[in-house]
Backbone as ProteinMPNN parsed JSONL, in Angstrom:
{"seq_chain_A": "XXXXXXXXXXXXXXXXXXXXXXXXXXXXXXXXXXXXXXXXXXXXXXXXXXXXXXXXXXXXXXXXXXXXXXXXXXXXXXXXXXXXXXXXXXXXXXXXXXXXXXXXXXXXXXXXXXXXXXXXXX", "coords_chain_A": {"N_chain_A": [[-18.572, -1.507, 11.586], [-15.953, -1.061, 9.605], [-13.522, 1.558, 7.928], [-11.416, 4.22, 8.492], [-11.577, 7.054, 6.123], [-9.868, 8.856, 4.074], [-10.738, 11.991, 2.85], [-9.531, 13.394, 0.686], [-8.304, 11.513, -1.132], [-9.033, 8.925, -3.453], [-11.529, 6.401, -2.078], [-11.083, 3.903, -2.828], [-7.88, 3.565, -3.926], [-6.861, 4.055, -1.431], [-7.246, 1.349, -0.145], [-6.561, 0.308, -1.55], [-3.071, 0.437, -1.079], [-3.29, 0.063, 1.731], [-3.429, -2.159, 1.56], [-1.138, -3.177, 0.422], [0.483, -2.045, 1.942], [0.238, -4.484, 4.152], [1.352, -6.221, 2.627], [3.982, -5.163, 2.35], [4.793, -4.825, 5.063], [4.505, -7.327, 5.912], [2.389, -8.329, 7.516], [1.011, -9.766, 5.627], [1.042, -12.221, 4.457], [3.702, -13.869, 1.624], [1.884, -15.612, -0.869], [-0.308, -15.891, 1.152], [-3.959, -16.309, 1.691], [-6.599, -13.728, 0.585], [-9.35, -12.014, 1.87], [-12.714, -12.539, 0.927], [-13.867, -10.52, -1.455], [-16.616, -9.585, -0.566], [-16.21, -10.252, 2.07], [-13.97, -8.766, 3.056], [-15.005, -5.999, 1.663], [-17.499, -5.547, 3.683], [-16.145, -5.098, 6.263], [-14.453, -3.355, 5.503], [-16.61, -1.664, 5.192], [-17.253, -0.812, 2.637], [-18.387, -0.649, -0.668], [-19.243, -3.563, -2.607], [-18.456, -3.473, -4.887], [-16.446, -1.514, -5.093], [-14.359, -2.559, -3.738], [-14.086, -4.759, -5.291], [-12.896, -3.6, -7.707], [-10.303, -2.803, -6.346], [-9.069, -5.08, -5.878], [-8.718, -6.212, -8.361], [-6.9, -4.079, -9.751], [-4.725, -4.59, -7.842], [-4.496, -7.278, -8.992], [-3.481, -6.484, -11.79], [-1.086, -5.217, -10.708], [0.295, -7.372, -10.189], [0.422, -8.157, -7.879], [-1.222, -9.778, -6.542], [-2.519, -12.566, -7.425], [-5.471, -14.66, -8.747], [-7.547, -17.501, -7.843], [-8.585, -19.495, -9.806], [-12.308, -19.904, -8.334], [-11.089, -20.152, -6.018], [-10.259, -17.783, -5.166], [-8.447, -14.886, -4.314], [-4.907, -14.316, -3.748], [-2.136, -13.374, -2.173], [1.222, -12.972, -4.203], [3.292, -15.523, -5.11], [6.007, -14.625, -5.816], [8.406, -12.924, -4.426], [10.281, -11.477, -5.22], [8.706, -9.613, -6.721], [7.217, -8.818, -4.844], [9.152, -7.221, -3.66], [10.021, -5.482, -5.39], [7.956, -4.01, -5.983], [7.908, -2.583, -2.966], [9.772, -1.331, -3.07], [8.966, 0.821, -4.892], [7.041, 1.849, -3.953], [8.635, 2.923, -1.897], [9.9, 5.15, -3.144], [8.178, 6.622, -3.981], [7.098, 7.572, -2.06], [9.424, 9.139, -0.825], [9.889, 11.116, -3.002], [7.278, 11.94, -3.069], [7.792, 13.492, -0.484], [9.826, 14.968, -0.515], [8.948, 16.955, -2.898], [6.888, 18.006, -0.576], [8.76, 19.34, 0.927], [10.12, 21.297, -0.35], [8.32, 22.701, -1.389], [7.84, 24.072, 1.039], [10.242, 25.525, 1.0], [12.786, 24.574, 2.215], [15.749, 22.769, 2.217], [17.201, 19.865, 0.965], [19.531, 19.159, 2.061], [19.126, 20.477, 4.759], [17.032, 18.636, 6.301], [17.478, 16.222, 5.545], [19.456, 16.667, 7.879], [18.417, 17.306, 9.836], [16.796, 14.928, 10.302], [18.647, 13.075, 10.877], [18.907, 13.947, 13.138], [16.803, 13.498, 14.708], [16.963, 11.08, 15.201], [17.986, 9.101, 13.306], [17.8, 6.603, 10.672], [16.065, 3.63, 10.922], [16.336, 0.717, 9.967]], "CA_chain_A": [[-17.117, -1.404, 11.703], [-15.65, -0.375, 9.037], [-11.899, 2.376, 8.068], [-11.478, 5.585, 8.897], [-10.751, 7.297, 5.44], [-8.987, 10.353, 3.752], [-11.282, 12.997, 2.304], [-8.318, 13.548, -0.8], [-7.637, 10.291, -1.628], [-10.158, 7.733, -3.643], [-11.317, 5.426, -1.051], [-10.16, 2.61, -3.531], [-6.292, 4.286, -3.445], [-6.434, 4.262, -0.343], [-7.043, 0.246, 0.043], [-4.926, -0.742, -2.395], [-2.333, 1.107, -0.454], [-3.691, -0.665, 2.577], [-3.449, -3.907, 1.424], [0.298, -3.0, -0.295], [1.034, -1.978, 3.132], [-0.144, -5.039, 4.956], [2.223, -7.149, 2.506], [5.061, -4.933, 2.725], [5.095, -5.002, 6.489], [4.319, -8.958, 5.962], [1.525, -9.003, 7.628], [0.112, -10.511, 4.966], [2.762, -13.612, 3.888], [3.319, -14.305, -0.096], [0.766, -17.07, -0.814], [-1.696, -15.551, 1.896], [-5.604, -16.001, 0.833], [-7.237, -12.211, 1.176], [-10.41, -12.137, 2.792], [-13.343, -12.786, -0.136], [-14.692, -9.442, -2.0], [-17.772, -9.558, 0.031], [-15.918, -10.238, 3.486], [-12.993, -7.543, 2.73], [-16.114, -4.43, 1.608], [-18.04, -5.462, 4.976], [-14.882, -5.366, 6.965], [-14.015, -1.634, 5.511], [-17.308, -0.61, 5.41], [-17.186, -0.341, 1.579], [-19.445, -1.346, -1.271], [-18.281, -4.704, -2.698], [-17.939, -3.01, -6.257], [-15.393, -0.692, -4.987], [-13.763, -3.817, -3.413], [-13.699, -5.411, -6.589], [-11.752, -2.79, -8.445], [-9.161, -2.769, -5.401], [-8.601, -6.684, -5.789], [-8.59, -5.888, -9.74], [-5.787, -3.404, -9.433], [-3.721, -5.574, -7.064], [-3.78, -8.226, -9.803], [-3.061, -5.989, -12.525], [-0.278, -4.922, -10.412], [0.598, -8.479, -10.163], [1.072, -7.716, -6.106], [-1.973, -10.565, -6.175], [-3.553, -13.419, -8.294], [-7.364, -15.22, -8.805], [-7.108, -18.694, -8.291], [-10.343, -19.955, -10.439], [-12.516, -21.323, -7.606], [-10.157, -20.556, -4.715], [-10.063, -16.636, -4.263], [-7.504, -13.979, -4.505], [-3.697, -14.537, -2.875], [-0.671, -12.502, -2.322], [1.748, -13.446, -4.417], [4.177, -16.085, -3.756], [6.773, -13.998, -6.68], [9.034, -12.178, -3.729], [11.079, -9.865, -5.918], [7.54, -8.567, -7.423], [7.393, -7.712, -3.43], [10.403, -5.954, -3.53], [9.751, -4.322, -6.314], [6.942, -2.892, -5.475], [8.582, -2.019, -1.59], [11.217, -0.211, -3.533], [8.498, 1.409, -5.489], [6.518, 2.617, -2.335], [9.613, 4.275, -1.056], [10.694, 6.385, -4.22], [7.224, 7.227, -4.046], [7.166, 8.148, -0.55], [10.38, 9.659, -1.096], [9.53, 11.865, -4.05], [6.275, 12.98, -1.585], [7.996, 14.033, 1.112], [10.833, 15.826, -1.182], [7.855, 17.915, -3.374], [6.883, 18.979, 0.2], [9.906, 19.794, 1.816], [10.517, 22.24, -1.398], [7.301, 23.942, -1.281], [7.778, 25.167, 2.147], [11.626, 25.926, 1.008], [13.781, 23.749, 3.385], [17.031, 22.716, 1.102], [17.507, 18.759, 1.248], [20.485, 19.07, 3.189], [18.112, 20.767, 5.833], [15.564, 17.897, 5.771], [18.617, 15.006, 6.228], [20.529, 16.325, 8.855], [17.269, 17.174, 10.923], [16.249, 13.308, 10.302], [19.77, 12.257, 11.356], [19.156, 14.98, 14.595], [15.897, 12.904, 15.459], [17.04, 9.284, 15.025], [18.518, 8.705, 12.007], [17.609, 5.721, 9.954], [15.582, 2.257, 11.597], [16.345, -0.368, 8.869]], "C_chain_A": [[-16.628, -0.385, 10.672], [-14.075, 0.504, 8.92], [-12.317, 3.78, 7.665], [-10.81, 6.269, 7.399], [-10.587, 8.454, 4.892], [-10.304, 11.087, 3.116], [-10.597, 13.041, 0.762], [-8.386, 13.049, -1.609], [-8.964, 9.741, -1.885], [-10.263, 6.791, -2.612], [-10.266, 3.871, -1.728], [-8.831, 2.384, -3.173], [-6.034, 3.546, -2.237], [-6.629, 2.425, 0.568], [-6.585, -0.434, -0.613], [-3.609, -0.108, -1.621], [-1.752, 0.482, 1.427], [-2.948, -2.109, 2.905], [-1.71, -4.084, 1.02], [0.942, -3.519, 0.65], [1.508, -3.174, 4.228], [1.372, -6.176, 4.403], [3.556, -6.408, 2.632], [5.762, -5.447, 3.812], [5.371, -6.497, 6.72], [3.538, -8.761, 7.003], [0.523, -10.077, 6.753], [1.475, -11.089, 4.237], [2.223, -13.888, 2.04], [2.637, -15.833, 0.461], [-0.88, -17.03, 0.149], [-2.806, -15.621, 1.151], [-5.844, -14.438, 1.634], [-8.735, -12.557, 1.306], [-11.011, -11.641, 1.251], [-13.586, -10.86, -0.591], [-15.362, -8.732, -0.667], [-17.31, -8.951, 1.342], [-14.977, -8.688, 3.763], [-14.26, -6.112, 2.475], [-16.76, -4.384, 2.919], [-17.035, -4.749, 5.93], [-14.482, -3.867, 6.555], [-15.051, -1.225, 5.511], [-17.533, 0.15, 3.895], [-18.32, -0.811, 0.908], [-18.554, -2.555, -1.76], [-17.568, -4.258, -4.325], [-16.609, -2.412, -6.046], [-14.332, -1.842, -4.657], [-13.288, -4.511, -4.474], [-12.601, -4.809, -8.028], [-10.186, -3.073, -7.509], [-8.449, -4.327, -6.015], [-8.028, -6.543, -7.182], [-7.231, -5.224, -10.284], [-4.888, -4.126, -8.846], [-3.668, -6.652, -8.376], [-2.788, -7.564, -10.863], [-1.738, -5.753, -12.404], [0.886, -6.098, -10.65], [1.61, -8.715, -8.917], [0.051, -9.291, -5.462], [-2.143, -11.496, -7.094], [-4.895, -13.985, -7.923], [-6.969, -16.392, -9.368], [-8.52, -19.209, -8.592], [-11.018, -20.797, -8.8], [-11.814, -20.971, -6.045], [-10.271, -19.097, -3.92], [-8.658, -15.83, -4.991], [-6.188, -14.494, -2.943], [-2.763, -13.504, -3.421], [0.263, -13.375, -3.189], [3.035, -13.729, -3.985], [5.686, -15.409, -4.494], [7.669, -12.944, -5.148], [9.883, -10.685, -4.363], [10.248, -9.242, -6.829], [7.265, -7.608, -5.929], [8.325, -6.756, -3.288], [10.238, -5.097, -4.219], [8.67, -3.223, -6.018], [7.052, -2.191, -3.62], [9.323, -1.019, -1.984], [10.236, 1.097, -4.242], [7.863, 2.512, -4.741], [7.118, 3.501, -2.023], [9.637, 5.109, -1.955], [9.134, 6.873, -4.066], [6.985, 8.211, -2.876], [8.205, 9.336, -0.487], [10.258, 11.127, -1.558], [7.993, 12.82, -3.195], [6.617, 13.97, -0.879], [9.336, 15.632, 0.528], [9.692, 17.489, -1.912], [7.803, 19.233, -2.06], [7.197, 19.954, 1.157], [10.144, 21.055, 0.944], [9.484, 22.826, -1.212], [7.552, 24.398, -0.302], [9.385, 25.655, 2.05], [12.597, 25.713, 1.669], [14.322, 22.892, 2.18], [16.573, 20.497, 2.138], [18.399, 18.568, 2.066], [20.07, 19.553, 4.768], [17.534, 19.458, 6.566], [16.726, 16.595, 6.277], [19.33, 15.245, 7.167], [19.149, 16.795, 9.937], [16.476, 15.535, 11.129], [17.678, 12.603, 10.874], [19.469, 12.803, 12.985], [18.179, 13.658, 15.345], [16.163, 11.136, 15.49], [17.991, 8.676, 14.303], [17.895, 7.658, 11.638], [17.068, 4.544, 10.899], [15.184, 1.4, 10.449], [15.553, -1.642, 10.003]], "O_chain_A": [[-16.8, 0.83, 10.768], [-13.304, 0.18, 9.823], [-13.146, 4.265, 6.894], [-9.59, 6.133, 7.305], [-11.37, 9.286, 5.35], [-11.08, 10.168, 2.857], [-11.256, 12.698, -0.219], [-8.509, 13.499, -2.748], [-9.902, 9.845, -1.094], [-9.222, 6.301, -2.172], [-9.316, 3.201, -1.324], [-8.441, 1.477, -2.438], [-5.21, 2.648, -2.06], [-6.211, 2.28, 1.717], [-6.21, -1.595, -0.451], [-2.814, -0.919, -2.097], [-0.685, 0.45, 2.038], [-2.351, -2.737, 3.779], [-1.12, -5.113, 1.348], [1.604, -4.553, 0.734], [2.518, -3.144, 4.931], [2.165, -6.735, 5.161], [4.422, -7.144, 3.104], [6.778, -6.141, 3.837], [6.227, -6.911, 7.502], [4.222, -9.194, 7.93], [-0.353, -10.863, 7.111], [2.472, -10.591, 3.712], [1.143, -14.02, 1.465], [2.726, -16.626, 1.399], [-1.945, -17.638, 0.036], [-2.821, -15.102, 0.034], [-5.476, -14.072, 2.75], [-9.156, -13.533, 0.686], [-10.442, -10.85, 0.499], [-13.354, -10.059, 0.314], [-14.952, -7.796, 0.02], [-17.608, -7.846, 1.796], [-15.306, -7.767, 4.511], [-14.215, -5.23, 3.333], [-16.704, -3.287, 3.475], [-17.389, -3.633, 6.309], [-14.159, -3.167, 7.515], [-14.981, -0.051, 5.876], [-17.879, 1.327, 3.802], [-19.232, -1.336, 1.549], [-17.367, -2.634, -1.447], [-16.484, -4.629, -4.774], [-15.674, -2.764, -6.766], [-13.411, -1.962, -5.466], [-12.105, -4.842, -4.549], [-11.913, -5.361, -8.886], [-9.156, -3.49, -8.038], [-7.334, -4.405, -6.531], [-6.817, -6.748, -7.266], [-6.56, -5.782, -11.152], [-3.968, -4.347, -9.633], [-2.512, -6.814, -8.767], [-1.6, -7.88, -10.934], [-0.999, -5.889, -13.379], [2.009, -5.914, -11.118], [2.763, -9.131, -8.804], [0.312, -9.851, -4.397], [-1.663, -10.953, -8.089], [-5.372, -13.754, -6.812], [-6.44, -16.647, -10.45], [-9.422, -19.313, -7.76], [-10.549, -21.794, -8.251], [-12.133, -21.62, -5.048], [-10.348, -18.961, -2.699], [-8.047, -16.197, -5.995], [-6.404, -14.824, -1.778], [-2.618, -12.987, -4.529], [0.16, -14.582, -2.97], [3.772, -13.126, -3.205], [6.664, -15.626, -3.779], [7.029, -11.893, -5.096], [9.99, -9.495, -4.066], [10.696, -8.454, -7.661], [7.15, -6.391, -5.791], [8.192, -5.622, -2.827], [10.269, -3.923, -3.851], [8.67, -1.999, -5.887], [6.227, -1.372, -3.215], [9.515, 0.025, -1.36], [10.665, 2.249, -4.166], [8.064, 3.722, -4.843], [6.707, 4.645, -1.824], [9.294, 6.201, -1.502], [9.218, 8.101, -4.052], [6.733, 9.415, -2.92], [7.818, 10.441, -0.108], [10.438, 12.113, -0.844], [7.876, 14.01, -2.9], [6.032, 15.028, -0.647], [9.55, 16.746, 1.005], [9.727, 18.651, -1.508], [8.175, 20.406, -2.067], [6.615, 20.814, 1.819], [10.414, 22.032, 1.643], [9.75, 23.895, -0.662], [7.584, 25.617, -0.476], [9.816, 26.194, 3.069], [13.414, 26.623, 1.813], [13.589, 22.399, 1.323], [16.046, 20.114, 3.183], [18.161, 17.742, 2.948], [20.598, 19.085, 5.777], [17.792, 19.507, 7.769], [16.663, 16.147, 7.422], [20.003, 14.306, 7.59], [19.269, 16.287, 11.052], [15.724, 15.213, 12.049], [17.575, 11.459, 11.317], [19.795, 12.097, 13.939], [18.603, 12.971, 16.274], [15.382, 10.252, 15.84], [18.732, 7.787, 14.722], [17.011, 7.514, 12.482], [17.796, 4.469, 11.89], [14.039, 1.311, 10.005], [15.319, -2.777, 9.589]]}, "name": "protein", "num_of_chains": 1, "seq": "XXXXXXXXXXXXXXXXXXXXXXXXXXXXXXXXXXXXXXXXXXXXXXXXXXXXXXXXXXXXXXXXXXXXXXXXXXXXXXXXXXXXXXXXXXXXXXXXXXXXXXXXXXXXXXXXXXXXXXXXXX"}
């Protein structure tokens, strides 16, 4: 099996990012158990070491905890979710801004062509 992944980007990055994702979206509910080390590296196709940093990072973040005995869970802290949702975007944000400026398209460009195609889906 296994995930299809970036060339760029550390594979790690790129499943902590994953996993961010999964709780943003709520697929993955505060309090969720995450699939063991072991099961989670099989399942991407990773080593379990690399796995183990990812999970490591997510606590640090304190996006997860290690319940002695029990495993790793999302946490059930909601406005650490938000926080880190809000964080995502300015990040995302700040991305997309960088590369709108390198190719020289003004912000006011860049928002009224995003209003042209849709505008906003809160």
């Amino acid at each position: 099996m296994g995930i299809e992944f970036l060339p760029d980007k550390p594979i790690y990055q790129q499943l902590i990012d994953r996993i961010i994702g999964e709780i943003i979206r709520g697929t993955l509910q505060p309090g969720e158990k995450l699939p063991s080390v072991r099961d989670y590296a099989v399942e991407a196709g990773v080593n379990a070491n690399t796995m183990q940093r990812v999970y490591k990072e997510l606590e640090q973040m304190e996006i997860t905890e290690t319940r002695r005995g029990q495993g790793s869970f999302v946490t059930e802290d909601v406005t650490k979710i938000a926080k880190v949702r809000d964080a995502m975007k300015d990040q995302l944000i700040s991305s997309f801004i960088q590369s709108v400026e390198a190719f020289g398209f003004t912000t006011e460009e860049m928002i009224h062509h995003l209003q042209e195609r849709g505008g906003s889906h809160d």
